[in-house]
Backbone as ProteinMPNN parsed JSONL, in Angstrom:
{"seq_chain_A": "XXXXXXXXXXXXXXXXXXXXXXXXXXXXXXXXXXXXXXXXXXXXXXXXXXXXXXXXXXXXXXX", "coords_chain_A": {"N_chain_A": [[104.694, 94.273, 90.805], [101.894, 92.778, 90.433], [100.857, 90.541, 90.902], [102.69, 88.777, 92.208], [103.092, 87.175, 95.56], [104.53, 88.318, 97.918], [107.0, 87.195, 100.615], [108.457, 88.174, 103.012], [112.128, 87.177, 104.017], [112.231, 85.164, 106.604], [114.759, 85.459, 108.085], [115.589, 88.253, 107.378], [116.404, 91.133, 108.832], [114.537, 93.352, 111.236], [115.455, 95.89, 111.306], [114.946, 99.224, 109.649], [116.726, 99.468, 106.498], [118.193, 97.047, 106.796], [119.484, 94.068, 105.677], [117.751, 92.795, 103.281], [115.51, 89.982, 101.901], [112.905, 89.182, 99.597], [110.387, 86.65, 98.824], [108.311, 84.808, 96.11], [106.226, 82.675, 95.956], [103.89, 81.588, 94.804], [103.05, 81.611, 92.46], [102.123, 79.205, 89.92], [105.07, 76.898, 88.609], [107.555, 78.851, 89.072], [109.315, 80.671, 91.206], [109.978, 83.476, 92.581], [112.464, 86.452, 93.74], [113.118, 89.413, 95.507], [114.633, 92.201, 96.433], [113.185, 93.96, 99.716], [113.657, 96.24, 100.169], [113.436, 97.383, 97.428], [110.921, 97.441, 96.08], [110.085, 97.601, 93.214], [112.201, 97.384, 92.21], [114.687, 95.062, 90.296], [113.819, 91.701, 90.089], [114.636, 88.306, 90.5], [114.187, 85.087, 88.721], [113.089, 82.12, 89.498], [113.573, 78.82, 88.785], [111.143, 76.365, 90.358], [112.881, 73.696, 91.508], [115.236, 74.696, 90.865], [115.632, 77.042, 92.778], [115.253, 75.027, 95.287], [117.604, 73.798, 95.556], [118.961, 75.958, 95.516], [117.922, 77.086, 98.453], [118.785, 74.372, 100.064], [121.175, 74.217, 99.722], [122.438, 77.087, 100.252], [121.55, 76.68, 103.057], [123.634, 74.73, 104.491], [125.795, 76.245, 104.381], [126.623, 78.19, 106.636], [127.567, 81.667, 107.182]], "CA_chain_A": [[103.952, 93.218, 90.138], [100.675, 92.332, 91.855], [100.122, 88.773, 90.709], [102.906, 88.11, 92.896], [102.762, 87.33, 96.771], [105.98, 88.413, 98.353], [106.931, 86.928, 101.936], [110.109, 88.637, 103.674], [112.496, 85.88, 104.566], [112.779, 84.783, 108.605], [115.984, 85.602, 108.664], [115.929, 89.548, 107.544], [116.243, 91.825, 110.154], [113.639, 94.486, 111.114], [115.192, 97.675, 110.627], [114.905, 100.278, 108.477], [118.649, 99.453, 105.873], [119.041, 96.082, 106.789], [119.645, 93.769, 104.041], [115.783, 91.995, 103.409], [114.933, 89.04, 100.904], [111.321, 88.647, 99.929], [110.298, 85.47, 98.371], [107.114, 84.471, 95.914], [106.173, 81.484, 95.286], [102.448, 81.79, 94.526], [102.776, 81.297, 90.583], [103.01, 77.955, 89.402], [106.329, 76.807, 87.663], [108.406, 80.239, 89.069], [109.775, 81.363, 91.98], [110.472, 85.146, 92.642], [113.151, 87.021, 94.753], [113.738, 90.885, 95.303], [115.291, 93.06, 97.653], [112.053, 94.601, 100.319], [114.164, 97.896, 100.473], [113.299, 97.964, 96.14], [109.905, 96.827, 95.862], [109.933, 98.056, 92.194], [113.656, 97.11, 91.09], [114.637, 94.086, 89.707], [113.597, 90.401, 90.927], [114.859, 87.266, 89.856], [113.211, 84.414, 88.721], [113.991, 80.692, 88.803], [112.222, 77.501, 89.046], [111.276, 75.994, 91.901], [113.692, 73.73, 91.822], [116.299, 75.775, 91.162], [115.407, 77.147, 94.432], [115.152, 74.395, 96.675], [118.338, 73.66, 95.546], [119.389, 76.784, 96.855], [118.0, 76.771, 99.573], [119.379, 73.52, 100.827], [122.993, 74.508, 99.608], [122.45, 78.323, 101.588], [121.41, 76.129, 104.51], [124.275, 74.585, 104.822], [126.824, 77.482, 104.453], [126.486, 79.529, 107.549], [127.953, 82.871, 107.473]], "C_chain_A": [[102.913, 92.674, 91.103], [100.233, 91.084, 91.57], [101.264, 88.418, 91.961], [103.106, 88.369, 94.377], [103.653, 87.459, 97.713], [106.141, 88.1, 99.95], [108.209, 87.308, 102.108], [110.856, 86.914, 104.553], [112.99, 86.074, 106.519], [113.675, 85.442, 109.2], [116.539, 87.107, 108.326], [115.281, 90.054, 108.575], [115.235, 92.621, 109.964], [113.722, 95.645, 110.759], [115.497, 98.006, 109.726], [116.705, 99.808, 107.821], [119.177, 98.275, 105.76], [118.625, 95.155, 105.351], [118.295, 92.226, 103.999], [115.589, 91.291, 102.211], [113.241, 88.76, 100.685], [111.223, 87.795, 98.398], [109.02, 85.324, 97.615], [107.035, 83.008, 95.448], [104.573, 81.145, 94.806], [102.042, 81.407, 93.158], [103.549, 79.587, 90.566], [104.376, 78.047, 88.434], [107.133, 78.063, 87.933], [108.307, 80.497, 90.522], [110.417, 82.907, 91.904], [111.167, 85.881, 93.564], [113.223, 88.273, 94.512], [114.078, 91.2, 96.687], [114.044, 93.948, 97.971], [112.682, 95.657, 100.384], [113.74, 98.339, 98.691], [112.315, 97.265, 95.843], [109.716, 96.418, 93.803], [111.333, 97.896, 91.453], [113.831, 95.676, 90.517], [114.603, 93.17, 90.633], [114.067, 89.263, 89.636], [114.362, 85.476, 89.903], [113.69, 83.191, 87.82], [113.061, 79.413, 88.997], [112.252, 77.333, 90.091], [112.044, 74.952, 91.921], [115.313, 73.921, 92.011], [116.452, 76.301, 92.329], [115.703, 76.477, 95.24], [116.47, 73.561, 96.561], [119.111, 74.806, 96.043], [119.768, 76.761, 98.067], [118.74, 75.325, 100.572], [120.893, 73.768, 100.772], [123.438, 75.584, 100.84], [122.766, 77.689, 103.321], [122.301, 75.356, 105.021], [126.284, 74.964, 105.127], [126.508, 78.395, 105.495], [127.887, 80.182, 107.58], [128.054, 83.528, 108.763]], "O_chain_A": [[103.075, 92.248, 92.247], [99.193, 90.639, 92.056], [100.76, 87.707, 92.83], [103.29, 89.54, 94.708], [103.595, 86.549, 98.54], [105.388, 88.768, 100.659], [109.094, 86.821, 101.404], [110.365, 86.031, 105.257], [113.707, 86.777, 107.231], [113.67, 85.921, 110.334], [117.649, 87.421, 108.755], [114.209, 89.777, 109.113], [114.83, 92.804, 108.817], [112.903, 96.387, 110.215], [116.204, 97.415, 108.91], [117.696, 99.827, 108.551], [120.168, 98.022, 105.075], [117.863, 95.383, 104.412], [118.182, 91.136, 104.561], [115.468, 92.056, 101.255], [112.513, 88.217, 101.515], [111.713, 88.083, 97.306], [108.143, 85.736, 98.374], [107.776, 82.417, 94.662], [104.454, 79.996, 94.381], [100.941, 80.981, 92.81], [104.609, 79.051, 90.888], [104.673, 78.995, 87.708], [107.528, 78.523, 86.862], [107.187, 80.534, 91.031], [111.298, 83.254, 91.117], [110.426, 86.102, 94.522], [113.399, 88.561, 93.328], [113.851, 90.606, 97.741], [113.61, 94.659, 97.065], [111.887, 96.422, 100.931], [113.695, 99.552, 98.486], [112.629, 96.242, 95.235], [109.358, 95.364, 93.278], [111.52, 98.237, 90.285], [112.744, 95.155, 90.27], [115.076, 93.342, 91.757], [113.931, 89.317, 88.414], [114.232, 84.808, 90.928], [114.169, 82.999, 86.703], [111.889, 79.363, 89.367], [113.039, 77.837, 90.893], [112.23, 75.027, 93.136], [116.174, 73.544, 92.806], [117.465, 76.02, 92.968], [116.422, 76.933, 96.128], [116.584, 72.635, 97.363], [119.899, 74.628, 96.972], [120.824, 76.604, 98.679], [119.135, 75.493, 101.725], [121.67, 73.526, 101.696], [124.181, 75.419, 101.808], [123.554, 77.945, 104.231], [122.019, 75.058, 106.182], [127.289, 74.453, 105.622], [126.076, 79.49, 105.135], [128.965, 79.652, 107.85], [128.448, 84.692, 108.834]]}, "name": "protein", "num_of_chains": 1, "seq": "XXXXXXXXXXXXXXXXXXXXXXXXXXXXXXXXXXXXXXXXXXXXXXXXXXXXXXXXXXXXXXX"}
């Protein structure tokens, strides 16, 4: 999908297998996630703040 602007998240690793999040947020009203190893497979798509509820929950679950 080329409207949207995918940024790999901080925290995936570099190599080749490892397990990679990329993020859009470029479209109003929608956030976009897929896996950078499946450019072309499925992404899922939630509001933004759906998200930043996420993210603050994620961020305080370390693994």
């Amino acid at each position: 999908m080329s409207e949207f602007e995918f940024v790999k998240s901080s925290y995936s690793g570099g190599d080749a297998g490892q397990e990679c999040v990329e993020v859009a947020r470029n479209i109003p009203r929608v956030v976009v996630v897929r896996d950078s190893k499946d450019a072309d497979g499925p992404m899922i798509r939630v509001s933004p703040s759906a998200w930043t509820s996420f993210a603050i929950s994620a961020g305080r679950s370390r693994v």
